[in-house]
FISEVO-259663 format. One record per residue (C-alpha): residue in three letters; x negated, y negated, z negated. Coordinates in Angstrom, 2 decimals. Layout:
<sites>
{"ALA", {X, Y, Z}},
...
</sites>
This chain:
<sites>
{"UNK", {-6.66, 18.83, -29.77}},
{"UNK", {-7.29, 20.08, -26.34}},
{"UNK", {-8.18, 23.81, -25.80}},
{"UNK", {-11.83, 24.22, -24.68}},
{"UNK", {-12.40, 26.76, -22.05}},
{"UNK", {-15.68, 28.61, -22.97}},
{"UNK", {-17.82, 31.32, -21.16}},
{"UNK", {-20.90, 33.42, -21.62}},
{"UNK", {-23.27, 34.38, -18.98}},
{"UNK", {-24.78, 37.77, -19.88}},
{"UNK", {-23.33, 40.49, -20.87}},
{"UNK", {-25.97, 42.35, -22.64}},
{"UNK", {-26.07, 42.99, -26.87}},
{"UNK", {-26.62, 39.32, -27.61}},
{"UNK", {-24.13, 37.99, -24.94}},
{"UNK", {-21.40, 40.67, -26.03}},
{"UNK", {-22.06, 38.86, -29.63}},
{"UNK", {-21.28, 34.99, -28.17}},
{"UNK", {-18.56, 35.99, -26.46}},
{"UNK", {-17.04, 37.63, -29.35}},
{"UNK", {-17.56, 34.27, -31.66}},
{"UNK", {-15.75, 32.10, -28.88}},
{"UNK", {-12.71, 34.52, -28.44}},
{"UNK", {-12.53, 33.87, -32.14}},
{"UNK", {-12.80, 30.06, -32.86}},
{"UNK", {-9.84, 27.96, -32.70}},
{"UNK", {-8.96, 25.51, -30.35}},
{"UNK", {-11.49, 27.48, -27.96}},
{"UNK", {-10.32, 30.08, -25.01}},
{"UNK", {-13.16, 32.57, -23.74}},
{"UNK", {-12.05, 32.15, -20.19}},
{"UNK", {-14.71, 34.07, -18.63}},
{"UNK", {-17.72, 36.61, -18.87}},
{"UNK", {-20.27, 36.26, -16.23}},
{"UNK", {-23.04, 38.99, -15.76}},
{"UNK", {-25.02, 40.42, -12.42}},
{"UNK", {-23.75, 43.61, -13.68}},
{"UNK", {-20.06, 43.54, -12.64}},
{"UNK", {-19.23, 46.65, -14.60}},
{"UNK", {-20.56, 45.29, -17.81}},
{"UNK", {-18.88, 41.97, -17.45}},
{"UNK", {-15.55, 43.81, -16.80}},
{"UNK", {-15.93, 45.57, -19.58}},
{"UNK", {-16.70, 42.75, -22.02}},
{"UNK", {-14.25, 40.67, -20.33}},
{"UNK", {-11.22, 43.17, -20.46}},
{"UNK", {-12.36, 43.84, -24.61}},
{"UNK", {-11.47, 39.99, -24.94}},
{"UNK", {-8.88, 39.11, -22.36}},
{"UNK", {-11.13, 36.74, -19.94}},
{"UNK", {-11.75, 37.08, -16.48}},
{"UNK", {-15.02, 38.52, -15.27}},
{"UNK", {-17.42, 36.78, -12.56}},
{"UNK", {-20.31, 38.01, -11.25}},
{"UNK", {-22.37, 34.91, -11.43}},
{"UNK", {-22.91, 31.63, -13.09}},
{"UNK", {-21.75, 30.09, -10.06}},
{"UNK", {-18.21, 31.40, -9.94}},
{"UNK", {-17.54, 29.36, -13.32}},
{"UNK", {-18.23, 25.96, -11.75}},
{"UNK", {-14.88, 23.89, -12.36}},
{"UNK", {-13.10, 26.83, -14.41}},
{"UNK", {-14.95, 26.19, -17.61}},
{"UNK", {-16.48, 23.36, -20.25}},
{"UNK", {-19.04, 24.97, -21.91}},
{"UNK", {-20.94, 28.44, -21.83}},
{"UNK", {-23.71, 30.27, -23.41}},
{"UNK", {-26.58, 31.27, -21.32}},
{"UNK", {-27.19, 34.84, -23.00}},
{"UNK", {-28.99, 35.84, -19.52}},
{"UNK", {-32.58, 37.13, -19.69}},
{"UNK", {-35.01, 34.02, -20.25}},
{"UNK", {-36.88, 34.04, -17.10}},
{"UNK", {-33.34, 32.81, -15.49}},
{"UNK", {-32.21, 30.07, -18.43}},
{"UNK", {-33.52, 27.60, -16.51}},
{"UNK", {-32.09, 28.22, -13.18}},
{"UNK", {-28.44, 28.81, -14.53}},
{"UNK", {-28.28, 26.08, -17.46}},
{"UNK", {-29.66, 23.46, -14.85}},
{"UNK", {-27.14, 24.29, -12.45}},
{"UNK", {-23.97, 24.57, -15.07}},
{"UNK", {-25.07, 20.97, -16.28}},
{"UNK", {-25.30, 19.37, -13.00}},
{"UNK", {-21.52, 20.67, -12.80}},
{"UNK", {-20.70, 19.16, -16.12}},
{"UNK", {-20.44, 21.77, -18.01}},
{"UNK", {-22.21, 21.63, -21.44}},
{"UNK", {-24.66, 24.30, -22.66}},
{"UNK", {-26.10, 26.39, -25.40}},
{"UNK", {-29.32, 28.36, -24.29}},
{"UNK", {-30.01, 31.44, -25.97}},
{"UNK", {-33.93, 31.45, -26.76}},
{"UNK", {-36.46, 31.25, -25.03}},
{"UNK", {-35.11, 27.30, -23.94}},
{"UNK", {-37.18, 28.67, -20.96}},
{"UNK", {-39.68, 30.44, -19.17}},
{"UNK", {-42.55, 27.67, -19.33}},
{"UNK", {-42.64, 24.38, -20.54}},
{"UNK", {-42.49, 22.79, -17.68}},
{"UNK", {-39.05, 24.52, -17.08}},
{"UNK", {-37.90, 22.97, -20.68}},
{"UNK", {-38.81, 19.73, -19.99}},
{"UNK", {-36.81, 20.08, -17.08}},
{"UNK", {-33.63, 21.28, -18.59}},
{"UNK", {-34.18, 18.34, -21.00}},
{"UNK", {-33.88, 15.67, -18.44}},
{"UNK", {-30.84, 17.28, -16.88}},
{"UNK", {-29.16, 17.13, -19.84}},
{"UNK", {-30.02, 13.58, -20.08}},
{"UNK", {-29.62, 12.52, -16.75}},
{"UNK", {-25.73, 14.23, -16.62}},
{"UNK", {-24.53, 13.17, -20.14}},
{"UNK", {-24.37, 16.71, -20.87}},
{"UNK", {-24.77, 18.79, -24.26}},
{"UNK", {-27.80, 20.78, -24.58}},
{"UNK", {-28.03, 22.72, -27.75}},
{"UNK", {-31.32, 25.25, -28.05}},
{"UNK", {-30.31, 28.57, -29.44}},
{"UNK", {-32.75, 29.01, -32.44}},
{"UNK", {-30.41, 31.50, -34.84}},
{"UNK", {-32.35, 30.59, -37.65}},
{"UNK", {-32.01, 27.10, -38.25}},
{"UNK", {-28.49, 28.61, -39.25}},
{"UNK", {-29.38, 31.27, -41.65}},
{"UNK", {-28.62, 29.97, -45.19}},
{"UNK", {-31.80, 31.05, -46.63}},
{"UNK", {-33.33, 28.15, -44.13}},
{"UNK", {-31.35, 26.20, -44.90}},
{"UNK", {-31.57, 25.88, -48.95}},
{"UNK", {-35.48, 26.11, -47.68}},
{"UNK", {-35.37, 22.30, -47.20}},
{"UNK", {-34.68, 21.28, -50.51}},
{"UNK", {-37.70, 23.84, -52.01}},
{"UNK", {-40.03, 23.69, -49.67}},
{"UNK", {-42.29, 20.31, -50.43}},
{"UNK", {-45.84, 19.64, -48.98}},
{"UNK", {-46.92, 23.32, -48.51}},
{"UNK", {-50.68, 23.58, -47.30}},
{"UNK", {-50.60, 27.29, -45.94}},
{"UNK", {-47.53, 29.35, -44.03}},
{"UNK", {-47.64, 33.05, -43.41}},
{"UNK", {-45.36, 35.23, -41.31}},
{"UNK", {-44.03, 38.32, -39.90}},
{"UNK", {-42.00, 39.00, -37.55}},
{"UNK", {-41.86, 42.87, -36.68}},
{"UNK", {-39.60, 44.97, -34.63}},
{"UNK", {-39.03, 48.38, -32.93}},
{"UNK", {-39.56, 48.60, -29.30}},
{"UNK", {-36.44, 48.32, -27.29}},
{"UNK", {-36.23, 47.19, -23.83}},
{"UNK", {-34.22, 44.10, -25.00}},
{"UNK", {-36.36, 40.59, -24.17}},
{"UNK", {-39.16, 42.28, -22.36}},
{"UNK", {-39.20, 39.70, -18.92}},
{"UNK", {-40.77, 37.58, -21.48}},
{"UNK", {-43.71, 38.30, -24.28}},
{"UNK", {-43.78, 38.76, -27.84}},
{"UNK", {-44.21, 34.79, -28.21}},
{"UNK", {-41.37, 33.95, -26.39}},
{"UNK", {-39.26, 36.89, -27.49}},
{"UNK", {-39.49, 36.66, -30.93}},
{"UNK", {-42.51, 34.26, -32.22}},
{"UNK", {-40.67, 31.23, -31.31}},
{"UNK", {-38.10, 31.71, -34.27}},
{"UNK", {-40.78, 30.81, -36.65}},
{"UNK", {-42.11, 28.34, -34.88}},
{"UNK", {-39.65, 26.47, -35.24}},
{"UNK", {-38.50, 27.10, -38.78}},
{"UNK", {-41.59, 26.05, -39.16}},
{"UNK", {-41.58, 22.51, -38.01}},
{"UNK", {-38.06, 21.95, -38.77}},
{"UNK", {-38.68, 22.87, -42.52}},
{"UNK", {-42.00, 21.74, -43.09}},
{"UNK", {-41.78, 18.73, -40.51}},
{"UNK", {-45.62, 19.32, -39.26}},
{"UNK", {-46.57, 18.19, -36.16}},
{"UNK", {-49.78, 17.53, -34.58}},
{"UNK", {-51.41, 20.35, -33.57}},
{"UNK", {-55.74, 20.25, -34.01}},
{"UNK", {-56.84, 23.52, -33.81}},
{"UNK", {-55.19, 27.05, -32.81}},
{"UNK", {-56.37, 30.02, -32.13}},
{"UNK", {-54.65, 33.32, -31.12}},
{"UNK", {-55.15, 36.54, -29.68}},
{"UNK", {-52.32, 39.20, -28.42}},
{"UNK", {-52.41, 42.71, -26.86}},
{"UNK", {-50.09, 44.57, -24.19}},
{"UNK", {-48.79, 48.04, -25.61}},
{"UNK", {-46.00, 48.68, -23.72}},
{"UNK", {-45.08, 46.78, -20.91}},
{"UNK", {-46.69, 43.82, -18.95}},
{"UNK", {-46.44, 41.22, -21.23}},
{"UNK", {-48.15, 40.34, -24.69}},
{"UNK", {-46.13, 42.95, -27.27}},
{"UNK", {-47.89, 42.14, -30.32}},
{"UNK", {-49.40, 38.43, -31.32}},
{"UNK", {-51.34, 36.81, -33.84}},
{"UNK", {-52.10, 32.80, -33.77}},
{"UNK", {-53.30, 30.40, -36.69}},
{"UNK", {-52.58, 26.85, -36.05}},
{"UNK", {-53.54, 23.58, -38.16}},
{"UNK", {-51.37, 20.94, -38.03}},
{"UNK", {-52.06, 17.09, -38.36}},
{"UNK", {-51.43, 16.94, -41.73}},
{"UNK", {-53.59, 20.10, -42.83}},
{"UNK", {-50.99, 22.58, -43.22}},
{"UNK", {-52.64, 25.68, -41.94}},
{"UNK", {-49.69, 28.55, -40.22}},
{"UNK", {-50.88, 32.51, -39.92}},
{"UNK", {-48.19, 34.09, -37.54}},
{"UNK", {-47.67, 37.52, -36.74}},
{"UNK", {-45.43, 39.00, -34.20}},
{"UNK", {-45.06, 42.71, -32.83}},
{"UNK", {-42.05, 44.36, -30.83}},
{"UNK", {-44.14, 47.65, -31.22}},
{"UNK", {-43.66, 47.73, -34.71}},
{"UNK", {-42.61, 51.12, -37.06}},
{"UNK", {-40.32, 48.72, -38.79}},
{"UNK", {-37.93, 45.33, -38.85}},
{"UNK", {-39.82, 43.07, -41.08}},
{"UNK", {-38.60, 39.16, -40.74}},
{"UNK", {-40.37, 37.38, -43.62}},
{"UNK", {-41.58, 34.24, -43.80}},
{"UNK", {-43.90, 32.88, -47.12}},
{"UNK", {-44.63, 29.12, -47.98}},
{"UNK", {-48.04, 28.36, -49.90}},
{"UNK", {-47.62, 24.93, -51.86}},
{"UNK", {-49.55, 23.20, -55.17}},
{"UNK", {-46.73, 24.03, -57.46}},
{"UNK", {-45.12, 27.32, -56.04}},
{"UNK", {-45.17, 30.48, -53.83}},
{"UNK", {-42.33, 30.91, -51.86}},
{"UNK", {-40.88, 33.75, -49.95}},
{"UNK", {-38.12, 34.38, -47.49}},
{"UNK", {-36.71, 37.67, -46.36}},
{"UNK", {-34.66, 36.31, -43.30}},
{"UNK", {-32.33, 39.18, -42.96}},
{"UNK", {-31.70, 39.83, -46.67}},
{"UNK", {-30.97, 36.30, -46.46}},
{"UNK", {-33.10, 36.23, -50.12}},
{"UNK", {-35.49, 33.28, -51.46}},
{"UNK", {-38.22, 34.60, -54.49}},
{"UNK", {-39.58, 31.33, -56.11}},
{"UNK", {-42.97, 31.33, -58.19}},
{"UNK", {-43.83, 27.85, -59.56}},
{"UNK", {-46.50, 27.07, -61.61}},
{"UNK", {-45.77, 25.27, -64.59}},
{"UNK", {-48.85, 24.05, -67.02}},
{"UNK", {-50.53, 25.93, -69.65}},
{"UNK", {-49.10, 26.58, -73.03}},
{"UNK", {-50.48, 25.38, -75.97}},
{"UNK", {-53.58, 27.02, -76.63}},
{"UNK", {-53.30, 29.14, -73.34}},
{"UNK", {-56.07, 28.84, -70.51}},
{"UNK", {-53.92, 29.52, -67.88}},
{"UNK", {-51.00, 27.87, -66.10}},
{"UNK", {-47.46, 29.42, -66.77}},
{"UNK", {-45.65, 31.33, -63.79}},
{"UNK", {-42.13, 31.36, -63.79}},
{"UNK", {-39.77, 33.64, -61.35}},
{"UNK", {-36.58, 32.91, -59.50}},
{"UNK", {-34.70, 34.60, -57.11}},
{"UNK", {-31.72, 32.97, -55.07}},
{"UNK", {-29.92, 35.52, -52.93}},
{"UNK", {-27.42, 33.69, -50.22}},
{"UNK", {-25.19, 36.73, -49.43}},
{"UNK", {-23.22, 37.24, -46.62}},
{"UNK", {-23.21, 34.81, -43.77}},
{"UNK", {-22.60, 34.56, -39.77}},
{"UNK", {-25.17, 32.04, -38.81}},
{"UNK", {-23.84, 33.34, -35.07}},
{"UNK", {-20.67, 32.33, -35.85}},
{"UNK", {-21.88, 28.76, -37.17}},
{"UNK", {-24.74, 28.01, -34.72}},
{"UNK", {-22.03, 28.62, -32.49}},
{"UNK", {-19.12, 26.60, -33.83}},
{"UNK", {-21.61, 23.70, -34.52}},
{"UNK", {-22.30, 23.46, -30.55}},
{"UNK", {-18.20, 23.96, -30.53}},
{"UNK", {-18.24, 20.88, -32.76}},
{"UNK", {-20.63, 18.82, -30.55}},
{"UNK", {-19.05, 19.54, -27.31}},
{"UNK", {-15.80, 18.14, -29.02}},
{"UNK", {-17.16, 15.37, -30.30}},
{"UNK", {-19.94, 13.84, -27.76}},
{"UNK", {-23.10, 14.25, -30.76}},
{"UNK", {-26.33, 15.20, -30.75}},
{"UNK", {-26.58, 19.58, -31.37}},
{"UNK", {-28.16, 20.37, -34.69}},
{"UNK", {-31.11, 22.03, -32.43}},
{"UNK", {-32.00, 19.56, -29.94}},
{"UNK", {-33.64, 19.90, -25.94}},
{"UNK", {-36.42, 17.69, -28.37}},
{"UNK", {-36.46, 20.75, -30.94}},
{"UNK", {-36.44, 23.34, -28.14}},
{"UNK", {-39.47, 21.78, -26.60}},
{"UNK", {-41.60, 21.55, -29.26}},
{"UNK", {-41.47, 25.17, -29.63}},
{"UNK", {-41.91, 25.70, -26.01}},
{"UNK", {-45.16, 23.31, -26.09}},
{"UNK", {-46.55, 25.26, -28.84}},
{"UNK", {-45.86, 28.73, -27.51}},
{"UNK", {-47.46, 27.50, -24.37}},
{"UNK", {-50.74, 26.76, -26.16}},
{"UNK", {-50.68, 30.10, -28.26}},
{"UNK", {-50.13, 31.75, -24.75}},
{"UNK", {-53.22, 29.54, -22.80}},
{"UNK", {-55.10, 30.37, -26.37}},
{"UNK", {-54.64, 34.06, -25.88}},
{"UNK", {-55.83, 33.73, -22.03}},
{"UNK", {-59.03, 32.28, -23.04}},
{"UNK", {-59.58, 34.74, -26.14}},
{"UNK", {-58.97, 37.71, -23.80}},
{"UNK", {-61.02, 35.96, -21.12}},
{"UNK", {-64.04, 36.03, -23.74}},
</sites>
């Protein structure tokens, strides 16, 4: 099996965390650590014995796949560029900066053969993942996604930054598509950009999704809860813990229905280390990535109408 040579461009907190997956797969070499910042990419680079560049640009013929860990305003600039030089791709989230930009990506890909995997973490996490075989017709969706300030993610908003994670959990679980009405409304605290979002969309086939997202928050909260006819279900993404309440019918004699309670907890996991792997496993083998350019846009066309939503609502 022939060694792949890997890099990751960014050498922030989430790029430091890529780079340290590929210097640990085997069959995979972390040739290189690319960043604007040359002392932070020499760091990084020297932790893990790969070379340090101070661009996307200096990888071009050195390497066969990357992570683009770079802020999100510049995913499309560098992934567009890597793939024209045939080098396959994993793009942390945001896919991109606008829509537009994602569809773009998404015919470069195409048009150059090349693997273009959409880094949404929590298609991975195995809470999500035993989701699909609970989760059955639901008719309402609440979330929240809270989080301390840090300067982390702030060239884009709130949506982009950390809304999009449900987004798509939510149409990769639930499978609703179709969007007929959404409305939405979101405020600037700290910076420049939308820090703290509310939209509620209705789907084609009636499933109505509340979703709340704040970077301004006290607290991490990441909790996502499924309405359906038989059961309540909720997800605490980071605890990586399912509660179940189905309904069951009345006992004999009883008025009411019976409620039963389950709890699944899924332990320890590294969905890093298998979203991650899985584009590894692609790359090798010339497949489709479990989270598609097709995936990726979806949630970029829907963040793009909560965003145009919360122009017009602010507009009055």
């Amino acid at each position: 099996m022939p060694e792949l040579r890997a890099a990751v461009v960014g050498a922030g907190r989430l790029g430091a965390f890529h780079a340290r997956k590929y210097a640990a797969i085997e069959g995979v070499r972390l040739t290189h650590v690319a960043d604007i910042d040359p002392e932070r990419a020499r760091a990084l680079a020297a932790e893990l014995g790969a070379a340090a560049a101070g661009g996307h640009r200096e990888l071009i013929g050195k390497i066969d796949l990357a992570s683009v860990a770079a802020p999100g305003v510049s995913h499309h600039a560098i992934a567009s560029e890597l793939m024209a030089a045939g080098i396959d791709v994993l793009v942390e989230k945001p896919m991109a900066a606008t829509f537009d930009e994602a569809r773009d990506l998404k015919e470069i890909a195409r048009r150059t053969g090349r693997i273009l995997q959409i880094g949404h973490l929590e298609r991975f996490n195995p809470a999500v993942m035993r989701l699909r075989s609970i989760v059955a017709a639901p008719r309402f969706v609440e979330c929240h996604r809270l989080a301390p300030f840090t300067e982390r993610g702030v060239d884009v908003d709130v949506v982009l930054d950390l809304m999009v994670h449900d987004l798509d959990v939510i149409q990769c679980v639930t499978g609703a598509s179709g969007v007929t009405a959404l409305e939405a409304l979101g405020v600037a605290v700290l910076t420049d950009q939308i820090d703290v979002a509310n939209a509620r969309i209705r789907f084609a086939n009636g499933l109505i999704a509340n979703l709340n997202a704040s970077r301004v928050a006290p607290r991490r909260e990441r909790k996502i809860r499924f309405f359906q006819p038989d059961a309540y279900i909720s997800v605490d993404y980071e605890a990586r813990r399912i509660q179940i309440y189905r309904k069951s019918p009345p006992a004999p004699g009883a008025a009411f229905p019976t409620i039963s309670a389950e709890q699944i907890d899924l332990g320890d996991a590294d969905p890093l280390r298998d979203e991650i792997a899985a584009f590894v496993a692609s790359v090798r083998g010339r497949t489709p990535p479990p989270v598609t350019a097709d995936d990726g846009l979806r949630v970029m066309e829907l963040s793009e109408r909560i965003r145009r939503a919360m122009e017009s609502a602010a507009a009055g």
